[in-house]
C-alpha positions in Angstrom: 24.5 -20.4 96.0 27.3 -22.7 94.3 27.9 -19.6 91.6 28.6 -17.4 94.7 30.8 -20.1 96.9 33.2 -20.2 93.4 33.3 -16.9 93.1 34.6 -16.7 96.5 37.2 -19.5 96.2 38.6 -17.5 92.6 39.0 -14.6 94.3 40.5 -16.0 96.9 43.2 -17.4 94.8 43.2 -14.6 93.4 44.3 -12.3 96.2 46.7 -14.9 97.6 48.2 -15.4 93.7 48.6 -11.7 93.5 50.0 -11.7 97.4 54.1 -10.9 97.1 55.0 -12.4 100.5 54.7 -16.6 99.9 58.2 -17.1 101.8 60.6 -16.9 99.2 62.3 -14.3 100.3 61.9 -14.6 103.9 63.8 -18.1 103.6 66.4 -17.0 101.3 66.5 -13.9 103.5 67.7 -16.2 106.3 69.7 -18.9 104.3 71.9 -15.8 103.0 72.0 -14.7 106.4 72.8 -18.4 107.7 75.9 -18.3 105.0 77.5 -15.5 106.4 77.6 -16.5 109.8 78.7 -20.2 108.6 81.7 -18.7 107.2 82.8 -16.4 110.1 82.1 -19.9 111.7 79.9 -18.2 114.5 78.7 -21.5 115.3 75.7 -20.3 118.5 74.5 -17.2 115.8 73.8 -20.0 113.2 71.9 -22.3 115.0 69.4 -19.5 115.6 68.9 -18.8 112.2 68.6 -22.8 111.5 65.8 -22.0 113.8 64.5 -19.5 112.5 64.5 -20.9 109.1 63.1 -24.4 110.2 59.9 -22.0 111.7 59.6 -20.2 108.7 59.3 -23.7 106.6 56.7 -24.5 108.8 54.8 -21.4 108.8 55.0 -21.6 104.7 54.5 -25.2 104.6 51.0 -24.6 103.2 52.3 -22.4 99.9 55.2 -24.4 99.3 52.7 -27.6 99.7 50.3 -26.0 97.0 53.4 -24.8 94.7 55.8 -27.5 95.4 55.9 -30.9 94.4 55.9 -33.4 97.4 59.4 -34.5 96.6 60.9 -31.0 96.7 59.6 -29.6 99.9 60.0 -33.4 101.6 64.0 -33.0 100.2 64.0 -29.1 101.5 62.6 -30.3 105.5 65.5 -33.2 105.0 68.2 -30.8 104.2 67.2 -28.2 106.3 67.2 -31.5 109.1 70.7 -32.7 107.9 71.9 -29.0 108.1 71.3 -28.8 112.6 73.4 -31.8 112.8 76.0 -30.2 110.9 76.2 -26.8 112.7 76.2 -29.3 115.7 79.1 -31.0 114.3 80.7 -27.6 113.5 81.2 -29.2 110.0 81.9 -25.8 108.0 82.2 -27.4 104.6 78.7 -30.0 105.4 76.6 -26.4 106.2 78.0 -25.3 103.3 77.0 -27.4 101.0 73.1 -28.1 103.0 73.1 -24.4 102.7 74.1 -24.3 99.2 71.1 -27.5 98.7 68.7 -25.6 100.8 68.9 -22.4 98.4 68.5 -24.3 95.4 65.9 -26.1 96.5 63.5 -22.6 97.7 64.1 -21.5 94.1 63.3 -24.9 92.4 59.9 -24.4 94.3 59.5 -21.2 93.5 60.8 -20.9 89.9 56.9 -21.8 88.8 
């Protein structure tokens, strides 16, 4: 019984190791999207994809828990935090830069 459970669990890493869809692209997807509308300074377009973005964290938060060190994704949630109040302010060179933080630190987790 304990030979079959493991067996289960490796292959279960297995297929989700072997998975291409862990968020990486999906978040830089929307951060690149996020950068464009920043610079046309289409302030209502970019909130939605803060949204959309802060969603997709969530939904990922498991992988990027697992792949991530707690410092990393805890900096990413603040950033991605800090970026909202900027795209409140209408701060185009503080989006910039969250965004610019925000892609670095997606890749950071991901460069494993």
């Amino acid at each position: 019984m304990y030979k079959k459970g493991s067996f289960m669990v490796l292959l279960l890493f297995i297929l989700v190791g072997c998975s291409n869809f862990t968020g990486k692209d999906a978040l830089l997807k929307e951060v690149a999207e996020a950068e464009h509308l920043v610079n046309d300074e289409n302030w209502e377009e970019v909130s939605g994809k803060i949204t959309t973005l802060n969603d997709l964290f969530y939904e990922h938060l498991w992988k990027i828990q697992l792949i991530g060190d707690e410092g990393e994704y805890e900096r990413l949630h603040e950033s991605i935090s800090r970026l909202f109040i900027s795209i409140e302010e209408k701060d185009k060179a503080e989006a910039k830069l969250e965004l610019a933080t925000i892609k670095a630190l997606i890749q950071d987790i991901y460069s494993l």
